[in-house]
MIZANU-776218 format. One record per atom (N, C-alpha, C): x, y, z. Coordinates in steps of 0.001 Angstrom, whole numbers, plus 500000, padded with zeros to 6 digits. Layout:
N
XYZ;...
//
This chain:
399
660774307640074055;660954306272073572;659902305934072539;660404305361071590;659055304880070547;659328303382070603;658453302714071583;657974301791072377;657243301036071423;656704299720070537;656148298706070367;654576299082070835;653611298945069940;652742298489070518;652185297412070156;651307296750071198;650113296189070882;649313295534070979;648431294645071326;646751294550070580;646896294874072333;645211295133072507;645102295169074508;644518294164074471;644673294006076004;644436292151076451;642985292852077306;642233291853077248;640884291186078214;640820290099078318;641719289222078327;641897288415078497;642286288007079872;641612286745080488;641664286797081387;643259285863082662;643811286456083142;645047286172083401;645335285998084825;644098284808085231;644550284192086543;644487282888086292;645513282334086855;645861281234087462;644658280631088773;643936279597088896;643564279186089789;644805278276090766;645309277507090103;646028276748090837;647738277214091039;648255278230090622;649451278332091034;649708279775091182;650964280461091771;650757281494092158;652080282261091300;652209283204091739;653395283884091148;654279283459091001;655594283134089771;656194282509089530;657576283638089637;658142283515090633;659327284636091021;660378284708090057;660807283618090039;662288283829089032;662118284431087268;661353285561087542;661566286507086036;662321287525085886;663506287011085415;664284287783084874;664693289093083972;664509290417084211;664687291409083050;665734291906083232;666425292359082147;668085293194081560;668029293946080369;669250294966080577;669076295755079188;670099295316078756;670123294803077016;671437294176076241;671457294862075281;672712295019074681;672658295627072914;672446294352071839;671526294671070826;671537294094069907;672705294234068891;672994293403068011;673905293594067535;673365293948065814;671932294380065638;671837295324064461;672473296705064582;672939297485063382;673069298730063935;672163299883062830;672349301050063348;671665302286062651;672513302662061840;671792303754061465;673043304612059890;674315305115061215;673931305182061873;675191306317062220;675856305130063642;675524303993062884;676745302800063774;676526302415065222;675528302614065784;674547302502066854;674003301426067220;673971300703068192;673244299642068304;671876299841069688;671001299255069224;669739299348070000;669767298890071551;668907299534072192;669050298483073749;667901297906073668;667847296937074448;666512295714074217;666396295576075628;664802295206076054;664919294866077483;664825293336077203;665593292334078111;665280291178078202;664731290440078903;663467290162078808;662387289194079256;662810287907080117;663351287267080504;663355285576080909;662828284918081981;662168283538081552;661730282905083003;660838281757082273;660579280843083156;659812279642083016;660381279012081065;661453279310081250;662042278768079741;661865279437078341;661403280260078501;660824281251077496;661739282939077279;661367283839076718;661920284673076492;661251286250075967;661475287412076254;660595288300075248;661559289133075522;661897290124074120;662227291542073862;661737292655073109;661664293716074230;661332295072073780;662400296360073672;662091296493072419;662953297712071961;662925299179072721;663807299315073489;663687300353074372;663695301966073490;664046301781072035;663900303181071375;665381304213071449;666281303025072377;667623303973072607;668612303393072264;669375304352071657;670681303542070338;671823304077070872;673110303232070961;674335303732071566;675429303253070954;676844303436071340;677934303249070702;678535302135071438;678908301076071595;679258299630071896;680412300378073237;681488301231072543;682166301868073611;681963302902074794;680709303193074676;679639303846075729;678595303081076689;678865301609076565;678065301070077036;678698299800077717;678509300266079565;678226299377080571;677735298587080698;678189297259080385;677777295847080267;677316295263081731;678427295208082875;677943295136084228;677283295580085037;676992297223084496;676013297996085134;674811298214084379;674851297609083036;673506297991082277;673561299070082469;674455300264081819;673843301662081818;675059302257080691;674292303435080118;675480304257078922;676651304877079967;677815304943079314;678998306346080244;678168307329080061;677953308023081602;677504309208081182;678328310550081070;679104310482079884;679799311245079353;679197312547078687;677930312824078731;677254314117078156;676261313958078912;675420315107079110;674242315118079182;673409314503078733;673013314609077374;672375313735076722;672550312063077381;673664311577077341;674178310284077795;673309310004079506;673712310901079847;672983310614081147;671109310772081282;670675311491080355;669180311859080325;668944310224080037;669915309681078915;669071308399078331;669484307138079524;670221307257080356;670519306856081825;669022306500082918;668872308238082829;667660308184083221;666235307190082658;666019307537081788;665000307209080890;664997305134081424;666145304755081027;666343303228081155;666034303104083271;666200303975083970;666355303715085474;664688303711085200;664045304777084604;662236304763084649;661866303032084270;662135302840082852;662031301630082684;661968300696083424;662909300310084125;663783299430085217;662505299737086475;662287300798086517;661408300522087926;660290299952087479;659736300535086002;658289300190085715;658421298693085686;659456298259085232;659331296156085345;659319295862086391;660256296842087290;660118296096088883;658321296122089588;658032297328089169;656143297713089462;655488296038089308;655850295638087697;655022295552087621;654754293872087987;656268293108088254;656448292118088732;655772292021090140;656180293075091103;655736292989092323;654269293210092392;653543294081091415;652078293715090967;651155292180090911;652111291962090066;651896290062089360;651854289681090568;652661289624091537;652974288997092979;651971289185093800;651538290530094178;650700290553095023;649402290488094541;648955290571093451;647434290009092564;647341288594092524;648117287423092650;648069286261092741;647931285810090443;648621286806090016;648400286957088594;650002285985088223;649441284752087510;650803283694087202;651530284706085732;652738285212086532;653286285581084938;654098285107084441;654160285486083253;655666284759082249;656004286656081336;657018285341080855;657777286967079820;656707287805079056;656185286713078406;654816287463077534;653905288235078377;653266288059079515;652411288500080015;653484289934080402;654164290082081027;655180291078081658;655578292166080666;655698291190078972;655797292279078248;654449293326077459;653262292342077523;652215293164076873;651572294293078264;652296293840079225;651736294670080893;652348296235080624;654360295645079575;654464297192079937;654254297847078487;653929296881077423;653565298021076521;651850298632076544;651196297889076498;650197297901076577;649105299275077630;648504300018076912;648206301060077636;646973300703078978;646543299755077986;645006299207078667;645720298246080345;646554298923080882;647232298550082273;646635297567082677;646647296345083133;646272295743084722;647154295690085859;647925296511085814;648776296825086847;647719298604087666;648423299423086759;647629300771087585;646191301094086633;645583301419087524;644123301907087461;643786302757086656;644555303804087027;644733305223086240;645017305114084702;645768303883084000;645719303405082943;644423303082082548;644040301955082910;643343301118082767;642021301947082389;641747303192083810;640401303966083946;640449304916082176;641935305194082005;641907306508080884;641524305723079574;642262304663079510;642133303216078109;640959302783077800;640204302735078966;638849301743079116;637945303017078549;638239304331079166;637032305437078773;637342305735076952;637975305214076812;638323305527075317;637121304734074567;637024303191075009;636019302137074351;635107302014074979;634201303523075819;633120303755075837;632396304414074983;632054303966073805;631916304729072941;630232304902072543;629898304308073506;628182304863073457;627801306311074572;628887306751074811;628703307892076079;628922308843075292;627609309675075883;627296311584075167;628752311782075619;628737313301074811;630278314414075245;630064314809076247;628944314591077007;628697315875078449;629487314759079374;629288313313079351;629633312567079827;630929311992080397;631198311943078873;633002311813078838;633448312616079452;633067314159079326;633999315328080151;634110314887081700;632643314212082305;632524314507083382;633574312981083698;633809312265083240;634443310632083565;635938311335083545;636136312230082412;637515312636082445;637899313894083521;636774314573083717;637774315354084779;637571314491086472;636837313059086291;637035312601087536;638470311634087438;639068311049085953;640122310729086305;641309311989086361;641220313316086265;642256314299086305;642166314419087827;641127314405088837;641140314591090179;641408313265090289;641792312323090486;642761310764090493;643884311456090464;644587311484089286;645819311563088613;646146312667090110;645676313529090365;646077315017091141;645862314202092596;645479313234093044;645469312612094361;646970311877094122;647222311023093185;647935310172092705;647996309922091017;649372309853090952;649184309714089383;649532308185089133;650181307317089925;649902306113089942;649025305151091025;648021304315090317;647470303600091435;647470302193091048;648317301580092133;648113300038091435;646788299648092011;646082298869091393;644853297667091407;645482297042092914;646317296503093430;646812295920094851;646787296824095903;646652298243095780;646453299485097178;645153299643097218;644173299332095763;642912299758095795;642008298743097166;642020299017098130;640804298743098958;639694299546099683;638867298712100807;638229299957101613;638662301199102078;640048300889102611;640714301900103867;641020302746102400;641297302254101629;642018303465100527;640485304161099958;640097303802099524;638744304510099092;638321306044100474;638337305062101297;637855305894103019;638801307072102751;640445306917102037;641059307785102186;640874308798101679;640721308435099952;640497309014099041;639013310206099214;638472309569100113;636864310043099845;637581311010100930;638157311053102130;638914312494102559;639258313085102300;640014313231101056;640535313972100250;640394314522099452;638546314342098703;638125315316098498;637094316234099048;637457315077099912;636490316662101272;636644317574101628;638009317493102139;638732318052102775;639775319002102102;640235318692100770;641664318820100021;640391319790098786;639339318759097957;638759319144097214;638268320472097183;637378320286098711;635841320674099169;634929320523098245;634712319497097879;633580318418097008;632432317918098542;631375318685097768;629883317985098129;629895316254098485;628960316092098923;628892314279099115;628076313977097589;627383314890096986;626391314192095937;628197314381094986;629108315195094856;629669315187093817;631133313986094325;631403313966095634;632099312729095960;631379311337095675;630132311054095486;629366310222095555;629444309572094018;629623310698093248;629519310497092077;631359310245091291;632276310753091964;633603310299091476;633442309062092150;633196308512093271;633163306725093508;632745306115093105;631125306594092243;630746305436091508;631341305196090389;631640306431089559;632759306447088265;633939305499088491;634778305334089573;635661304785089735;634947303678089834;634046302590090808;632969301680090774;632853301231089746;632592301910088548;632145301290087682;633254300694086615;634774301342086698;636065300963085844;636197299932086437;635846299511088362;636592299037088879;636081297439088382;634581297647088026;634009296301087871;634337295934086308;634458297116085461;635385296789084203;636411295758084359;637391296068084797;638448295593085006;638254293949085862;637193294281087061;637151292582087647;636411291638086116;635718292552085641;635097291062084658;636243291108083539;637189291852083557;638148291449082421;639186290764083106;639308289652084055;640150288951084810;641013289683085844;641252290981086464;641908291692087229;641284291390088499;642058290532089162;641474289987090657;641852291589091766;640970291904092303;640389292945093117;640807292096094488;641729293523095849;641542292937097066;640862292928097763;639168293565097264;638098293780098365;636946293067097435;635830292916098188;634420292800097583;633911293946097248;634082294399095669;633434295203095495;632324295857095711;631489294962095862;629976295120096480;629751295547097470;630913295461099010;630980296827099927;631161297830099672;631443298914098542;631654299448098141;630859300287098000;630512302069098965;629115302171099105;629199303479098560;629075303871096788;629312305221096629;628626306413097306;627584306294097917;626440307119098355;625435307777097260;624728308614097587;623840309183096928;624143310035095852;623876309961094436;624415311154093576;623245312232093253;622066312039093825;620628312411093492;621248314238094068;621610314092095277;621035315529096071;620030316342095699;619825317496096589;618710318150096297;618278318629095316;616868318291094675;616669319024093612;616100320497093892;616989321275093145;616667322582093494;615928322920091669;614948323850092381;614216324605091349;613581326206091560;612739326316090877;612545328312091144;611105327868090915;610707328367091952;609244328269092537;608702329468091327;607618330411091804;606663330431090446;607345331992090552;607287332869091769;607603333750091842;609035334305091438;610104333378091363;611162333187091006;611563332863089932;610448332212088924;610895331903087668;610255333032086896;608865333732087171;608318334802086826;609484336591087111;610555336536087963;611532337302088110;612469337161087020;612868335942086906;613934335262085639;613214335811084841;612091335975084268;611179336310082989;611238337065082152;611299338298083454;611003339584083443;612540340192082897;613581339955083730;614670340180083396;615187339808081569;614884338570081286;614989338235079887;614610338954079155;613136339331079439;612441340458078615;612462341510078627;613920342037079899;613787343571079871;615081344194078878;614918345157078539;615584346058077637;617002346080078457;617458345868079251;618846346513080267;619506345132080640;619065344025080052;620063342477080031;621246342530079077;621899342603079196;623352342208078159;623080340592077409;624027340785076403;623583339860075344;623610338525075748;625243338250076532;625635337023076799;624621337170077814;623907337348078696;623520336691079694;621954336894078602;621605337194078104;620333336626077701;619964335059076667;621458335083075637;621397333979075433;621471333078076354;621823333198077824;622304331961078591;621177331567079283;620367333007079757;619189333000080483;617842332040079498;618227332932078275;617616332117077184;617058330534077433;618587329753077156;618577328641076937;618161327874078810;618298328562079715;617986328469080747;616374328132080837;615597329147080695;614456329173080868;613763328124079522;614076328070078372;614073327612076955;613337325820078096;614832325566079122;615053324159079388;613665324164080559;613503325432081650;611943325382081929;610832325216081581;610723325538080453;609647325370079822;609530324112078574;610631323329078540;610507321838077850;610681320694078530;611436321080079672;612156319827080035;613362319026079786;613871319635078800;614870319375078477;616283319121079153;617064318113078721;618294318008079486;619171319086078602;620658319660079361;621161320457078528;621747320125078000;622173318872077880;622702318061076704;621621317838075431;620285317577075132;619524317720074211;619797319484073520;619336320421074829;619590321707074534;620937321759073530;622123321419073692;623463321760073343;623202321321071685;622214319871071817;622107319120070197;621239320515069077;620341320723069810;619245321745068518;620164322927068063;619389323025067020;620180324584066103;618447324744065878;619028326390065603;617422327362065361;617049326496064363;617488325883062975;616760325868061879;615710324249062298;616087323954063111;615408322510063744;613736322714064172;613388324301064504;612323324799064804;611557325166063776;610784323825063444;609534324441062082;607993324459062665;607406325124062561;606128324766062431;605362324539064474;605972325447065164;606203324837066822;606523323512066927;606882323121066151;607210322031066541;608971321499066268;609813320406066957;611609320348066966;611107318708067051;612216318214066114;612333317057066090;613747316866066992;613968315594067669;615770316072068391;615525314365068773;616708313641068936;617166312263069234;617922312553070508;616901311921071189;617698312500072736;618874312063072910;619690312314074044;621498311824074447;620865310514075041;619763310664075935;619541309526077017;618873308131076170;618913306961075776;618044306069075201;618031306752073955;619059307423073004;619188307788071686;618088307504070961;616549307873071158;615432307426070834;614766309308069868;614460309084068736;613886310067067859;612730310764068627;612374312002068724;611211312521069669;610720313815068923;609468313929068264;609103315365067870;608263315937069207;608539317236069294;608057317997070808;607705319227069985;606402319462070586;606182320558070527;606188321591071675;606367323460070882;606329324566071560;605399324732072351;605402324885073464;604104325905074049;604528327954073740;603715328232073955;603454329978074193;604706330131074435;604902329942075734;606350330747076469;607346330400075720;607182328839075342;608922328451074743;609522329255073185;607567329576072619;608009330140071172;608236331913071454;608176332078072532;608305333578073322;610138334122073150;610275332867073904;611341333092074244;612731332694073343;612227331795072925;612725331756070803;613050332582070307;611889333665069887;611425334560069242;612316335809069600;612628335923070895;613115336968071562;614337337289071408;615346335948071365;616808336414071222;617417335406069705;617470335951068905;617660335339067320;618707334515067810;619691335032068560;621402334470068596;620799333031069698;619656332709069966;619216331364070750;619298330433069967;620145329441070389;620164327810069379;621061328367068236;621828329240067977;623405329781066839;624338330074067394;624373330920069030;625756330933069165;625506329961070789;626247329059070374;626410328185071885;627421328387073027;627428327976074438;628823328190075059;628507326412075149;629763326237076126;629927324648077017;629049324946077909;629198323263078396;628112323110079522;628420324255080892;630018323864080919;630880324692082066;630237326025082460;630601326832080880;630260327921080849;628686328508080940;628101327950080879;626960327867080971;625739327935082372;627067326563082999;626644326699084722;627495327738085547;628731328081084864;628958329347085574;628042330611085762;627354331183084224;626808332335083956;625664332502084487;624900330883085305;623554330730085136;623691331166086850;624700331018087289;624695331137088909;625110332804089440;625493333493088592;625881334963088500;624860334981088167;623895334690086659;622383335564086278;621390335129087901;621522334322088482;620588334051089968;620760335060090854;622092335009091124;622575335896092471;622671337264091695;622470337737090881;621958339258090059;620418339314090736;619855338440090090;618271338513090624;617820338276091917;619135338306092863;618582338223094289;617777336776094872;618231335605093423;617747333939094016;619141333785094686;618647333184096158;620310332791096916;619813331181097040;620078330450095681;619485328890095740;621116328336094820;621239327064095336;622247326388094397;621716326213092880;621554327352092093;621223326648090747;622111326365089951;621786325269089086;622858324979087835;621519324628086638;622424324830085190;621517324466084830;620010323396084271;620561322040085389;619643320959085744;618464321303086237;618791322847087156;617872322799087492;616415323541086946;617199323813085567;615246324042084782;614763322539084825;615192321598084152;614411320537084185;613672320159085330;614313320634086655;613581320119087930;612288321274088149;612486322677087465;611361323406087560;610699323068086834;610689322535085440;609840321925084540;608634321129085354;609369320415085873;608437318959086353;607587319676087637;608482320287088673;607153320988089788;606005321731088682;606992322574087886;605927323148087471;604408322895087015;605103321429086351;604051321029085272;603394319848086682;603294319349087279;602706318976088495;601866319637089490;602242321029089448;601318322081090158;600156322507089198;600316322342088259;599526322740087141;598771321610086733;598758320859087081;597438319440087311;598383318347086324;599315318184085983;599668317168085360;599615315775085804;599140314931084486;599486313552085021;600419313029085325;601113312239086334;602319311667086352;602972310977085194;601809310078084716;602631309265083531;603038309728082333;602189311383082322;602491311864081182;603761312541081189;603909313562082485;605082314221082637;605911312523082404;606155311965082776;607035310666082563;607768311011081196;606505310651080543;606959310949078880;607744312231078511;607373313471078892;607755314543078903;609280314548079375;609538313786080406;610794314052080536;611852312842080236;610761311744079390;611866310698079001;611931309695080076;611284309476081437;611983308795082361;611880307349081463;612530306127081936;612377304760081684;611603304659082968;611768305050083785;611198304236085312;610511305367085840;609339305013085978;608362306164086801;609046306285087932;609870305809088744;610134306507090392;610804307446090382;611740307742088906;612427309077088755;611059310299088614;610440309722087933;609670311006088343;608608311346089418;608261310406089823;607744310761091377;608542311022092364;609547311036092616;610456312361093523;609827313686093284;609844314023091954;609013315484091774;607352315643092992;606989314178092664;605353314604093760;605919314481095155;607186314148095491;607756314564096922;608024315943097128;608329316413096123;608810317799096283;607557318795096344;606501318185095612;604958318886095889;604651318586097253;604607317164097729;604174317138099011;604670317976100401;605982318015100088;606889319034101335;606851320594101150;606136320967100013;605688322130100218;604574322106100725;603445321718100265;601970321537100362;602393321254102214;603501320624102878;603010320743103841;603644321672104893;604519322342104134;604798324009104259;603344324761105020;602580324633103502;601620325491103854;600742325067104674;600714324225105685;600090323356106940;600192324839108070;601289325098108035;601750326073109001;601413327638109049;600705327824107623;599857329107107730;598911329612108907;598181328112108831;597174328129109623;597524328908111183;598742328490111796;599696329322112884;599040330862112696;599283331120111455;599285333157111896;598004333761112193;596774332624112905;595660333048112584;595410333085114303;596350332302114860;596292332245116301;597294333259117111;598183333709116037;599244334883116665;599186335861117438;599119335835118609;598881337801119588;598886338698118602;
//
């Protein structure tokens, strides 16, 4: 169908004082323009509260093919019957979206009913609304978007329609089963498709879409989980391997940019921004993804080491994907049995540079935080070792 568009509404479309207005009328009629080849258009017809709207359904027929009492073509061909079909889709989507209006307490008329069904930016289903809305986020890195979009493709694969009127607690409770269970999604990575959804959902309440729960019960959980990193002996193994003669190419560029992110701090989204020629003088100028703020950083030893070592570092890139795949095969090669991805150089960065006498406020800077409490988690992660080694003291009393 080549459907009408246009403008999207944020506009806000509740009624305080009256409620759904039932008697809205829709039908399919022929217009009485015709095409080159003697055809006349079907129109859906809008009516109610005295008013009127029509949309061009995109389907053209012959006056003698067309069921006036049944609203439908003879389906005398195939074709005839596909475009049968097509008008029954239609027909339900108005029925959706009336019984929507109804149970949202949303006052409609023809106009509102008709920009509901052209209109992509939905306030009827979510799944619209979530894909439309991520479009006019347009201050979000690419690492970002991917991750917003493959949490609405696991939506769509639970359900490919969700009206705004099913969305409550018990449904969330459901949903969050389902990728437990159906997924086998982590709680930090379930934690993190609820707040994504959380956050369209409050899109949508401040653009007038009355919600059947208090959002604010709404408890995504934790997206932090453990920060995993490679203690000294473990990142000194990674090292060795980089630098040995018997690494294959792809895994040294990957290991590369791996260790590259140990020894800066770097997110791998900054990583993904630099190209070699950005490296003058030890020193990289780069505008981070996070607070798009200009930053010159300089090399230490190791980082211009490891530069130096594989030319094809910062020229031939993979995706992030690919990247956290290769980095979890180069671990379990080296005999680390730890969840790594590649976040987790940045989290070795920071032990590192904390064991090594750093100031807090400086590592701060180093890694960009806005809020020092992101980076004091790192002196938690010093403290629960440090009291690891409490328990040495044990082997001195051993039979």
């Amino acid at each position: 169908m080549n459907l009408i568009k246009t403008e999207l509404i944020f506009d806000t479309l509740l009624d305080t004082h009256k409620n759904y207005v039932s008697k809205m009328n829709t039908s399919f009629k022929l217009r009485k323009d015709l095409n080159k080849d003697g055809m006349h258009p079907i129109y859906i017809h809008i009516t109610g509260n005295g008013t009127r709207e029509f949309i061009n359904t995109g389907i053209h027929v012959h006056p003698k093919n067309w069921l006036t009492d049944k609203q439908r073509i003879k389906p005398i061909t195939k074709e005839l019957s596909d475009q049968n079909l097509v008008l029954d889709k239609i027909e339900s989507k108005l029925h959706d979206i009336k019984i929507a209006f109804r149970l949202t307490d949303i006052y409609a008329t023809p106009e509102l009913i008709k920009k509901e069904f052209l209109n992509n930016l939905s306030r009827i289903n979510f799944i619209s609304f979530y894909e439309e809305s991520l479009k006019l986020e347009s201050s979000l890195g690419a690492g970002r978007v991917r991750i917003l979009k493959s949490i609405l493709n696991k939506m769509r694969e639970y359900k490919d329609y969700i009206p705004f009127h099913e969305m409550d607690l018990t449904w969330f409770k459901n949903y969050r089963l389902w990728l437990k269970n159906v997924k086998k999604n982590n709680e930090v990575t379930i934690s993190t498709n609820l707040r994504a959804i959380k956050k369209f959902l409050r899109i949508a309440q401040k653009s007038g879409i009355r919600l059947r729960f208090d959002l604010d019960e709404l408890k995504p959980g934790k997206t932090t989980g453990n920060r995993e990193y490679l203690n000294e002996a473990e990142l000194k193994k990674a090292m060795k391997f980089y630098f040995s003669d018997f690494i294959n190419e792809t895994n040294k560029i990957v290991l590369g940019y791996f260790l590259f992110g140990c020894m800066t701090g770097l997110r791998i989204s900054n990583i993904q921004r630099l190209k070699r020629k950005d490296f003058q003088n030890n020193e990289f100028s780069l505008i981070m993804v996070k607070g798009n703020k200009d930053k010159i950083l300089s090399l230490n030893e190791t980082a211009k080491r490891i530069l130096e070592h594989c030319p094809e570092l910062f020229e031939k890139k993979y995706t992030n994907e690919e990247l956290n795949r290769q980095i979890k095969r180069i671990m379990l090669t080296l005999g680390i049995p730890k969840r790594i991805s590649f976040h987790c150089a940045r989290h070795t960065f920071a032990t590192m540079m904390l064991r090594s006498g750093s100031k807090l406020e400086l590592l701060q800077q180093l890694l960009g935080h806005t809020n020092v409490k992101h980076t004091m988690i790192y002196t938690h992660i010093i403290q629960e070792d440090a009291n690891k080694e409490l328990f040495l003291l044990d082997n001195m009393f051993k039979a």
